[in-house]
SERO-4910 file (N, C-alpha, C, O; in steps of 0.05 Angstrom, whole numbers):
BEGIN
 pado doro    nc1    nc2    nc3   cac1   cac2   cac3    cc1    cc2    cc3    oc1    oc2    oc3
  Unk    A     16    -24      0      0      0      0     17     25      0      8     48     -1
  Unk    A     44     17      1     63     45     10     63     68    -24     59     92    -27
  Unk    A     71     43    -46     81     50    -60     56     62    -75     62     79    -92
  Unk    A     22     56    -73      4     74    -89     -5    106    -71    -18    124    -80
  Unk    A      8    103    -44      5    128    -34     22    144    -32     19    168    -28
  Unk    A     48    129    -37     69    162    -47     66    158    -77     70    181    -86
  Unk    A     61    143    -98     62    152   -129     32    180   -123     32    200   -138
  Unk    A     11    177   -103    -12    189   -106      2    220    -98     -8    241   -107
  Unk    A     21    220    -85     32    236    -58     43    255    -86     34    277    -94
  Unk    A     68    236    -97     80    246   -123     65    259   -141     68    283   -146
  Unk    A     52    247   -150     37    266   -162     19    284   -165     14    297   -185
  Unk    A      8    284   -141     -8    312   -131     10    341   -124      2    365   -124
  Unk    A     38    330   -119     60    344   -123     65    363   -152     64    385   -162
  Unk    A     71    337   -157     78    342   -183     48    360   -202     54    371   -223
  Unk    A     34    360   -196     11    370   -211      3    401   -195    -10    421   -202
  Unk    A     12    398   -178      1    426   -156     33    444   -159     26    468   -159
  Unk    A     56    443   -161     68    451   -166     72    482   -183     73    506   -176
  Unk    A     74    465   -212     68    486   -232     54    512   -226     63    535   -226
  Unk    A     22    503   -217      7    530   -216     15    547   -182     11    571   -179
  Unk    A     24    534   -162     40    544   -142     62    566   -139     63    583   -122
  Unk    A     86    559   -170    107    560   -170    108    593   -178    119    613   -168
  Unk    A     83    585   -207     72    606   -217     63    636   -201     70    660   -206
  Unk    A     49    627   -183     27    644   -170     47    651   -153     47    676   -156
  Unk    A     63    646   -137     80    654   -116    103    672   -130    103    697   -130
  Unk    A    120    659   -141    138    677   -158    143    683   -184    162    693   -196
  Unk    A    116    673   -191    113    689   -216    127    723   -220    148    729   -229
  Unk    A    108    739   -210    112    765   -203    136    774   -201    142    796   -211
  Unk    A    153    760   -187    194    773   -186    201    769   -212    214    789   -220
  Unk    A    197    752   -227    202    744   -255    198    765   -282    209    767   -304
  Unk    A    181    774   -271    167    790   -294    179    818   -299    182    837   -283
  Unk    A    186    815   -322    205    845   -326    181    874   -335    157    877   -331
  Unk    A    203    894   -351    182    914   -360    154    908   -384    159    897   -405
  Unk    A    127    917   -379    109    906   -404    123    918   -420    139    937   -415
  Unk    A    116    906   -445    118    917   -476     94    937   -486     72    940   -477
  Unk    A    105    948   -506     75    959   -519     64    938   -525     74    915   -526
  Unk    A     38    946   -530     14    918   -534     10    932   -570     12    953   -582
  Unk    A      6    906   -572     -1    900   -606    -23    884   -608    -35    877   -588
  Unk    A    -31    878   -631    -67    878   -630    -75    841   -619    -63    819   -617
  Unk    A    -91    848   -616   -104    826   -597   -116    804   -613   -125    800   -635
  Unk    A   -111    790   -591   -106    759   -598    -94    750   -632   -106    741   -652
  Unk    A    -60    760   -627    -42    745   -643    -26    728   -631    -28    730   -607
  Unk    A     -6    706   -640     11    695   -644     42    710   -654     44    723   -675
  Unk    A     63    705   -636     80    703   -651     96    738   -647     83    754   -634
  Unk    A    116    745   -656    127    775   -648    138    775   -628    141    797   -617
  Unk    A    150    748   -614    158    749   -584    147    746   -567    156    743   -545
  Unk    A    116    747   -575     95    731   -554     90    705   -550     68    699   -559
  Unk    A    104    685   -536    104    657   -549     74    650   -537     63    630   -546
  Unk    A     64    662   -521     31    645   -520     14    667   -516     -1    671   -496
  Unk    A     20    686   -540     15    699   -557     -2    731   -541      2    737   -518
  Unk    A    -16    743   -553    -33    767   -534    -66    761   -534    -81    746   -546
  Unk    A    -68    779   -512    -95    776   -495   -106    789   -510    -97    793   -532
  Unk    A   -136    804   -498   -166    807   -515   -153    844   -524   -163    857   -542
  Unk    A   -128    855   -504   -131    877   -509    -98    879   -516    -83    896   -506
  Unk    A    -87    857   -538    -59    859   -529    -35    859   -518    -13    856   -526
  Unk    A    -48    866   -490    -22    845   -472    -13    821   -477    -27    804   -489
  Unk    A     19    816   -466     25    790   -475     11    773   -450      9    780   -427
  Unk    A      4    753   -459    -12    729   -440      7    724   -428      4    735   -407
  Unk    A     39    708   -428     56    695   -405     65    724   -386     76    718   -364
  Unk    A     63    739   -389     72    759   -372     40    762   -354     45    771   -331
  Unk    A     17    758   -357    -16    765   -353     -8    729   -328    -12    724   -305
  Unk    A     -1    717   -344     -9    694   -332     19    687   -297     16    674   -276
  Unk    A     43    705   -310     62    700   -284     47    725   -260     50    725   -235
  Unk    A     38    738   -270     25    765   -247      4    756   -239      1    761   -215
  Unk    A    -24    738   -253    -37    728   -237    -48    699   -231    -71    692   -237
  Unk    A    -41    694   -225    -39    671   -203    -41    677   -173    -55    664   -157
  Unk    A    -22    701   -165    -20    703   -128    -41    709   -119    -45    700    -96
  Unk    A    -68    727   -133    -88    740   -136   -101    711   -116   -102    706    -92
  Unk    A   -109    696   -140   -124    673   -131   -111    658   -110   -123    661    -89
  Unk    A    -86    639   -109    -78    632    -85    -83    643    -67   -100    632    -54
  Unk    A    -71    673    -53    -72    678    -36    -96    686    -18    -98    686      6
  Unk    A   -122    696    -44   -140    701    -28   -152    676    -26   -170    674     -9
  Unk    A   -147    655    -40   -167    626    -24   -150    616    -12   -163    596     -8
  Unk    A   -123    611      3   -101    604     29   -126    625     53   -145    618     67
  Unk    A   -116    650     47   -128    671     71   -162    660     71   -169    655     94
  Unk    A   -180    656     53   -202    658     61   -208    626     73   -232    623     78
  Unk    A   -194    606     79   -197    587     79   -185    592    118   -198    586    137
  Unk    A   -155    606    116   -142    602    143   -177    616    160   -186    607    181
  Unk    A   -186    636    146   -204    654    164   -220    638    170   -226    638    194
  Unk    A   -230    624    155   -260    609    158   -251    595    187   -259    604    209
  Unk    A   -232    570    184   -232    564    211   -211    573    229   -198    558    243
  Unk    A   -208    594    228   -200    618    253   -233    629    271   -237    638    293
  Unk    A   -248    624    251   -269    634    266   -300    611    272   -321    613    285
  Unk    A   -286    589    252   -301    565    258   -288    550    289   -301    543    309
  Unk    A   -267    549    285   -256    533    306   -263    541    338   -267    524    356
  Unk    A   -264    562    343   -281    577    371   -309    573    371   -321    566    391
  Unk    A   -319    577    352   -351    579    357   -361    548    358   -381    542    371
  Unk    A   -341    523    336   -361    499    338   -350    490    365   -366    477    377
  Unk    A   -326    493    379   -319    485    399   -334    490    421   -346    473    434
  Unk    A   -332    513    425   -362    526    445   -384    508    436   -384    486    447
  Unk    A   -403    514    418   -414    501    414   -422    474    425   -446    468    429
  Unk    A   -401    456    429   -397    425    431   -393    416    464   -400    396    476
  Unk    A   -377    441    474   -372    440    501   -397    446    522   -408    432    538
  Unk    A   -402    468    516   -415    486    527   -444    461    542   -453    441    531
  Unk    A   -449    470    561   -471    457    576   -492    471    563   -505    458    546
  Unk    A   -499    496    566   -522    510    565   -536    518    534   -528    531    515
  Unk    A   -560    503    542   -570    505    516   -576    532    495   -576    529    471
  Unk    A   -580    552    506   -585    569    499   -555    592    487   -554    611    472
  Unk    A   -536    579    501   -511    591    488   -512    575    460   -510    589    439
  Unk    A   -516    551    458   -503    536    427   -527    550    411   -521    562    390
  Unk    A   -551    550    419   -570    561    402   -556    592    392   -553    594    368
  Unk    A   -549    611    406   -550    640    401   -517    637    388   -509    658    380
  Unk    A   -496    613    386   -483    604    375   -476    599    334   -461    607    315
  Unk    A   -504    577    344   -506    563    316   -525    570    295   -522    573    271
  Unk    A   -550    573    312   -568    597    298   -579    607    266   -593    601    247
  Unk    A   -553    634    278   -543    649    256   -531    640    239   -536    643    215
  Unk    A   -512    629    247   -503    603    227   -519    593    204   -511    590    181
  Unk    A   -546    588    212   -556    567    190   -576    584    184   -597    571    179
  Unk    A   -580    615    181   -582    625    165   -570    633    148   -578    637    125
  Unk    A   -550    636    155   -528    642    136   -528    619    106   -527    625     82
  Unk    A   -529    587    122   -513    567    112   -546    558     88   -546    540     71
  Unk    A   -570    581     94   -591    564     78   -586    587     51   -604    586     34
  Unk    A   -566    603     46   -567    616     30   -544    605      5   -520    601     11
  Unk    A   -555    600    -18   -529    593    -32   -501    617    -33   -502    642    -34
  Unk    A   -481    602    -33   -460    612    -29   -444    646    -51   -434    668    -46
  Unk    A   -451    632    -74   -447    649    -99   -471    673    -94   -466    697    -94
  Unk    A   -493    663    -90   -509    685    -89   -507    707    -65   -504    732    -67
  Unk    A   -508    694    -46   -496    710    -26   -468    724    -32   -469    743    -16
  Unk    A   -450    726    -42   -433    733    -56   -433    762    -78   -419    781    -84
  Unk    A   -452    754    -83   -460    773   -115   -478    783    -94   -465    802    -86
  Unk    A   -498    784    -80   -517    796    -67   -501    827    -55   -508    850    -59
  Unk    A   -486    818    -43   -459    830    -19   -444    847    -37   -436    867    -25
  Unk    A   -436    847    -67   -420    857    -89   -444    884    -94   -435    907    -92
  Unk    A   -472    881   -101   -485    901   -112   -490    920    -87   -507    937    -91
  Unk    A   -479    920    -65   -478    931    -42   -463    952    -43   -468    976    -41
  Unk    A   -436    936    -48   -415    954    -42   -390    940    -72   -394    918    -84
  Unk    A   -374    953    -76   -351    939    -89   -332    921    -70   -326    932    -49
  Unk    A   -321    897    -75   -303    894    -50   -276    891    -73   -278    887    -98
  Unk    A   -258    893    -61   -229    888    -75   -232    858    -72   -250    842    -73
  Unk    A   -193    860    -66   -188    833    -62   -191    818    -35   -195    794    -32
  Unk    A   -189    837    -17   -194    834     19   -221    826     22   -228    810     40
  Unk    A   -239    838      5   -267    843      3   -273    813     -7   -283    795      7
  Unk    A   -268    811    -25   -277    779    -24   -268    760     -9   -281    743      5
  Unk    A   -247    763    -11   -225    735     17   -248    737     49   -252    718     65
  Unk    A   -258    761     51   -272    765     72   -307    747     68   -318    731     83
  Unk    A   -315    760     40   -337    750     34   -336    716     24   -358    706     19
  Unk    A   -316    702     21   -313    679     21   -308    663     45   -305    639     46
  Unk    A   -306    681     64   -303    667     89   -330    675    101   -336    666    122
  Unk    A   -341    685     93   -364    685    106   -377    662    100   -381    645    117
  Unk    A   -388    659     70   -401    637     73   -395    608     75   -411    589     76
  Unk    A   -368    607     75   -355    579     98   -358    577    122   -360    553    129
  Unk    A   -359    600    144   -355    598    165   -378    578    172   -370    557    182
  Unk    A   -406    581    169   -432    574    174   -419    534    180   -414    522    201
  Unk    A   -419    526    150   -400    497    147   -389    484    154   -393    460    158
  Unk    A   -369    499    158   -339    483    175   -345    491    214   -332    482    233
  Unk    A   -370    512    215   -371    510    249   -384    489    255   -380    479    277
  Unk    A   -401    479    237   -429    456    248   -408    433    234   -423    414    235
  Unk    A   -387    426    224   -370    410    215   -358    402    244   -362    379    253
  Unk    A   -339    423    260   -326    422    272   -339    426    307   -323    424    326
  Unk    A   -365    432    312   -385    426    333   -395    387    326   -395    370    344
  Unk    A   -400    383    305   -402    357    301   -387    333    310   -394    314    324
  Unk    A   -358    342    292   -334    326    298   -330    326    330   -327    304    341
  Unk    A   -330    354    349   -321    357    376   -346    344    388   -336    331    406
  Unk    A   -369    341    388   -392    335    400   -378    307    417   -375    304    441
  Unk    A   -370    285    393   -373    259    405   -341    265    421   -336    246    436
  Unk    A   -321    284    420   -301    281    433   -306    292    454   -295    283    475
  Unk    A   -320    312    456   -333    321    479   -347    307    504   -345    313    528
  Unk    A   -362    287    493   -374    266    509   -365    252    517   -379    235    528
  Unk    A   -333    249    519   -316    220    536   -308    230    561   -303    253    568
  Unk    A   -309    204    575   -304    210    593   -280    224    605   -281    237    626
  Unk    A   -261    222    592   -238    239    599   -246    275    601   -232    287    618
  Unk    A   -261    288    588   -270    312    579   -280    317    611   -274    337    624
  Unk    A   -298    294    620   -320    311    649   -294    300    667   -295    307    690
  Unk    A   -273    284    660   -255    278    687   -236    309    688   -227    317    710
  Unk    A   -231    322    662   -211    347    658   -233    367    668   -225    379    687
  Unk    A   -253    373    662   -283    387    681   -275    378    714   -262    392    730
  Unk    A   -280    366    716   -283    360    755   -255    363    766   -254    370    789
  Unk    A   -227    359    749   -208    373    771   -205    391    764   -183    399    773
  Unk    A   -222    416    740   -219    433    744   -197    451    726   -184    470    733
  Unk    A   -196    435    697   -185    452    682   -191    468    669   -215    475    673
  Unk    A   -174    483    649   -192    510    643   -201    499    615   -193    480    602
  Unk    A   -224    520    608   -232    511    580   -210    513    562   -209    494    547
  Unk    A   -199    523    561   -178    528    534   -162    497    534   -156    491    511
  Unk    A   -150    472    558   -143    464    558   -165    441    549   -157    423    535
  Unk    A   -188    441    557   -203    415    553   -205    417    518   -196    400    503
  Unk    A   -220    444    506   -225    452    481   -192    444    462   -192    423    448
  Unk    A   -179    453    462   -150    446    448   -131    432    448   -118    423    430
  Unk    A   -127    428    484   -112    400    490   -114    375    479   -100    359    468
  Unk    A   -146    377    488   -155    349    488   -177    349    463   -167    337    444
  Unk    A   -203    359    457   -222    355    445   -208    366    414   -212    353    394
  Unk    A   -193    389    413   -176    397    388   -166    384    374   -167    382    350
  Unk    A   -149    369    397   -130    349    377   -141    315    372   -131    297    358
  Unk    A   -161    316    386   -188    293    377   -192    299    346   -178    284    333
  Unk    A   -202    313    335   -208    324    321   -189    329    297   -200    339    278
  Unk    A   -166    325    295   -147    344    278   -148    323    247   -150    334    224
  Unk    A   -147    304    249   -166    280    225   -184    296    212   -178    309    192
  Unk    A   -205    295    224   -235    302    207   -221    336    199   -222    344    176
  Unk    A   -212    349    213   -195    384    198   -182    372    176   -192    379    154
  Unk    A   -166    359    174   -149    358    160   -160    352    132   -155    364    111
  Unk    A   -179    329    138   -195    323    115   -217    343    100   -221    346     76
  Unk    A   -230    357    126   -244    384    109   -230    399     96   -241    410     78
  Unk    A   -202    405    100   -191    430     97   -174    422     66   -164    438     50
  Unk    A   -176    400     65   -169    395     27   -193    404     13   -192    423     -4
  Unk    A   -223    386     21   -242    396      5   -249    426      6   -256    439    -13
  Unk    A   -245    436     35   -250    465     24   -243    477     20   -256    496     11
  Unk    A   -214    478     21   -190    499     -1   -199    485    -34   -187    496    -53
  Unk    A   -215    468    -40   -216    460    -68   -236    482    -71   -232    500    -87
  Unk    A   -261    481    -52   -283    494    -55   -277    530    -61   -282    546    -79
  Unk    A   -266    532    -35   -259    564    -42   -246    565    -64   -255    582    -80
  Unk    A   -231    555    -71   -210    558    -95   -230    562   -123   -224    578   -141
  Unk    A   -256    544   -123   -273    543   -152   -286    573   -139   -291    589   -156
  Unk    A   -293    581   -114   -315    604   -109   -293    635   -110   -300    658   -111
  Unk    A   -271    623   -110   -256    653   -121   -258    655   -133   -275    673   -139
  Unk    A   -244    638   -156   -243    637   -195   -267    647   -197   -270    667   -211
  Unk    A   -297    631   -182   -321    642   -202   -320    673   -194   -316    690   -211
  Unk    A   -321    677   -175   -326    702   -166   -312    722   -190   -324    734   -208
  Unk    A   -290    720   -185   -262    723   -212   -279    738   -233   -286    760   -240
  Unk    A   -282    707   -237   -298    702   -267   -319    721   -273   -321    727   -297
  Unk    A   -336    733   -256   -360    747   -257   -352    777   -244   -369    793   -238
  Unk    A   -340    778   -243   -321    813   -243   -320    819   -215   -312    841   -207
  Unk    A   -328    799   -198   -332    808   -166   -304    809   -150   -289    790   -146
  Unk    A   -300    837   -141   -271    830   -124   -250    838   -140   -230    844   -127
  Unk    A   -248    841   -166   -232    837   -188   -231    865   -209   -253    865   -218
  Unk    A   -219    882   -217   -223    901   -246   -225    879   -269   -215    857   -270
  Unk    A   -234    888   -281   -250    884   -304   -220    871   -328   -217    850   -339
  Unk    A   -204    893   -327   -174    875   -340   -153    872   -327   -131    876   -338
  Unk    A   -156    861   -298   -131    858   -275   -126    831   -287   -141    819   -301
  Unk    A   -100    824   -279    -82    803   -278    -90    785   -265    -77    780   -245
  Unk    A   -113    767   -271   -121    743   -252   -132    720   -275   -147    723   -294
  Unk    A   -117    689   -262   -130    677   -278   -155    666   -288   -159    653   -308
  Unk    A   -173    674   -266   -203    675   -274   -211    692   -295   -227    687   -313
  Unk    A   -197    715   -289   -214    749   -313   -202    742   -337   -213    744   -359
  Unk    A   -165    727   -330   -171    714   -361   -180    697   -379   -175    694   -403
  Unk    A   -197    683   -359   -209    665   -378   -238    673   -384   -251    663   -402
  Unk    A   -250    697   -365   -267    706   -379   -265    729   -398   -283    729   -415
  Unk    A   -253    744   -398   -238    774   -415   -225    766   -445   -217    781   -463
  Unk    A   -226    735   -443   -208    726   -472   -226    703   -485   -217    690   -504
  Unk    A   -245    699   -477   -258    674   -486   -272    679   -512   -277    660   -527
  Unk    A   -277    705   -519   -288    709   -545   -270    706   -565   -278    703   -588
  Unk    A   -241    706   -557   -220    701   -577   -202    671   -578   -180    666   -589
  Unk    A   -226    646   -559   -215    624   -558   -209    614   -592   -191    597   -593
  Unk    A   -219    619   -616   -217    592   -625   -192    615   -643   -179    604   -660
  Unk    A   -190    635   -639   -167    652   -651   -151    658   -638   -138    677   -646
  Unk    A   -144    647   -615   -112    651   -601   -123    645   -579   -134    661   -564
  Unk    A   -121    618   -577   -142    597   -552   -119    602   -521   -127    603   -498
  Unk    A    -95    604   -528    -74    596   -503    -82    622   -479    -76    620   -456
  Unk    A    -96    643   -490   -101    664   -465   -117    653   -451   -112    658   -428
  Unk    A   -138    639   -454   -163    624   -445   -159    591   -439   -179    580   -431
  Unk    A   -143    580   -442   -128    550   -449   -106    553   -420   -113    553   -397
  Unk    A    -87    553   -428    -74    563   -404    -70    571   -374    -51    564   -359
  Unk    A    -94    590   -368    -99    604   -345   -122    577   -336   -119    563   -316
  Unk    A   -137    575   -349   -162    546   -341   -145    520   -327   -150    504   -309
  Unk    A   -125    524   -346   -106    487   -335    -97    495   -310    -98    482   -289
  Unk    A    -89    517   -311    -75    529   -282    -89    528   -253    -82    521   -230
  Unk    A   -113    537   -264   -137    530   -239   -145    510   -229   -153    508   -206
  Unk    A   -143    485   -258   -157    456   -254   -134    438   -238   -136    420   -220
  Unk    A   -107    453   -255    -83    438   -236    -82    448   -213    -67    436   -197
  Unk    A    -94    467   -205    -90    478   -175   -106    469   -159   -101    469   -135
  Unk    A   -132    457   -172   -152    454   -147   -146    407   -152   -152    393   -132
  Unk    A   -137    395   -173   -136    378   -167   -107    364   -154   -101    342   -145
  Unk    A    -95    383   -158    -66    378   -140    -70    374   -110    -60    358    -94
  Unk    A    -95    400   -107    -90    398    -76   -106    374    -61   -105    366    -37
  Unk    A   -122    365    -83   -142    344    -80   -132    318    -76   -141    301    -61
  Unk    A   -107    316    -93    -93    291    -94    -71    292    -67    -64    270    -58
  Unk    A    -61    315    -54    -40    317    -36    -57    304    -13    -53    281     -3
  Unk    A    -77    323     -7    -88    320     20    -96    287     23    -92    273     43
  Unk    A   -111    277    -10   -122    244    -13    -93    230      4    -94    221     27
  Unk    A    -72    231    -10    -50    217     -9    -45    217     28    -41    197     42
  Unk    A    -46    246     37    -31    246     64    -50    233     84    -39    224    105
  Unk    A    -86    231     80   -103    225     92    -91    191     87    -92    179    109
  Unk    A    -82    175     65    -93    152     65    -70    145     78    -70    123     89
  Unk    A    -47    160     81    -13    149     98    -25    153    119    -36    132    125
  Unk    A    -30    173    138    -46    172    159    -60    140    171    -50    122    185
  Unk    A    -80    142    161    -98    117    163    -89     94    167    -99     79    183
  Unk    A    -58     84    147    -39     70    136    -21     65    166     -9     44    171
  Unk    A    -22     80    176     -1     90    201    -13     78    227     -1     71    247
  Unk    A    -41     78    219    -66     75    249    -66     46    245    -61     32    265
  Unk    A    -71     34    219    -73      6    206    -54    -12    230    -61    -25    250
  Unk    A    -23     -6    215     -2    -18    231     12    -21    258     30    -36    265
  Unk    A     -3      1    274      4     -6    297    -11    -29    317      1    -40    334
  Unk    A    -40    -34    312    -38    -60    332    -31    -74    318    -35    -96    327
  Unk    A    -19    -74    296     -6   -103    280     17   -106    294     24   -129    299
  Unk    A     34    -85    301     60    -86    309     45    -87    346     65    -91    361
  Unk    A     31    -86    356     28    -85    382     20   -119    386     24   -132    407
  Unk    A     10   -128    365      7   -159    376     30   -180    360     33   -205    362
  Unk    A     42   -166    348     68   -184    345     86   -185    363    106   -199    360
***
């Protein structure tokens, strides 16, 4: 079993890489623009050729990338920065009426689709890039708190939890000592799917001008800002798409791989405890 979970390991590597490498230092790379020449050609020194308004695409495509990483890393760390307190409370807490005025709001939040709520929040106000990383953590938070009140519920209920209660430790130790790191499995495993999730709800967002100028450097705007010029200089729209797909299935395959070594790890020890 070793060798299909590091080839899985490998190549989630290997596939998440590229659009990483990109998005992070892209940007140091990138020298002075050129004048722009007319849109969507081939060729002149443009090797994957110009965008809808003439810019060269590999210079469009090393500047944006960080756009997207970083605001779905940040909107992802926020979500459970602010999930992780409230489902914990939540789970601990004796009194009923705290989890209620808790969770609540929450599932108002969580009966609203996500994109819409999104675009709802945009005709409000404009948000930048902060502005969405913010508004993408909003409508995670709802998710990953009743995720992580769930997960702590049954760790909460052992007996060890009311023995750390009765001599009298403090919450912070019962909540993170003990019930936190119960728990750090089922995180680990949300937190692949929902960096995949945020990662498609940036791009769309992206995609639909939210958060974003209209011809900034991101690989969502270019795949919508160039798509009218796919079947005439496809690589502006070709390109930036692989980048996204390799980004969100890289991370899909890392997390698969490290969840199934894990498991792999839990497997062998009463094997080795009864030998």
């Amino acid at each position: 079993m070793t060798k299909p979970r590091t080839g899985r390991f490998a190549l989630g590597v290997a596939i998440v890489a590229v659009p990483l490498v990109l998005a992070l230092l892209g940007p140091l790379f990138v020298g002075e623009p050129g004048p722009r020449t007319a849109s969507f050609t081939l060729g002149d020194g443009h090797w994957l050729g110009t965008d809808f308004v003439g810019r060269d695409v590999w210079r469009q495509v090393l500047h944006g990338g960080r756009p997207v990483v970083l605001t779905a890393l940040a909107a992802t760390a926020l979500s459970y920065l602010v999930a992780l307190p409230v489902g914990l409370a939540g789970a601990l807490t004796h009194r009923r009426l705290l989890e209620e005025l808790l969770m609540r709001p929450l599932d108002v939040l969580l009966a609203v689709p996500s994109l819409l709520l999104i675009l709802l929040a945009a005709t409000v106000f404009s948000p930048g890039t902060v502005g969405l990383a913010l508004l993408v953590t909003l409508v995670n938070v709802p998710d990953a708190a009743r995720l992580v009140r769930a997960a702590a519920s049954e760790a909460a209920a052992r007996p060890a939890v009311e023995a750390l209660r009765m001599q009298g430790e403090t919450w912070w130790r019962m909540a993170v000592g003990y019930v936190g790191r119960s728990i750090l499995r089922t995180l680990a495993a949300d937190a692949g799917i929902r960096l995949t999730g945020v990662l498609y709800l940036v791009a769309t967002a992206a995609f639909l001008g939210v958060g974003v100028a209209p011809d900034a450097a991101d690989w969502a705007v270019m795949v919508d800002r160039n798509r009218t010029g796919l079947f005439v200089q496809p690589w502006a729209v070709v390109v930036p798409a692989l980048l996204i797909v390799a980004l969100t299935m890289g991370t899909n395959l890392l997390f698969d791989a490290a969840l199934a070594g894990d498991r792999g790890t839990d497997r062998d020890r009463p094997q080795q405890g009864r030998e």
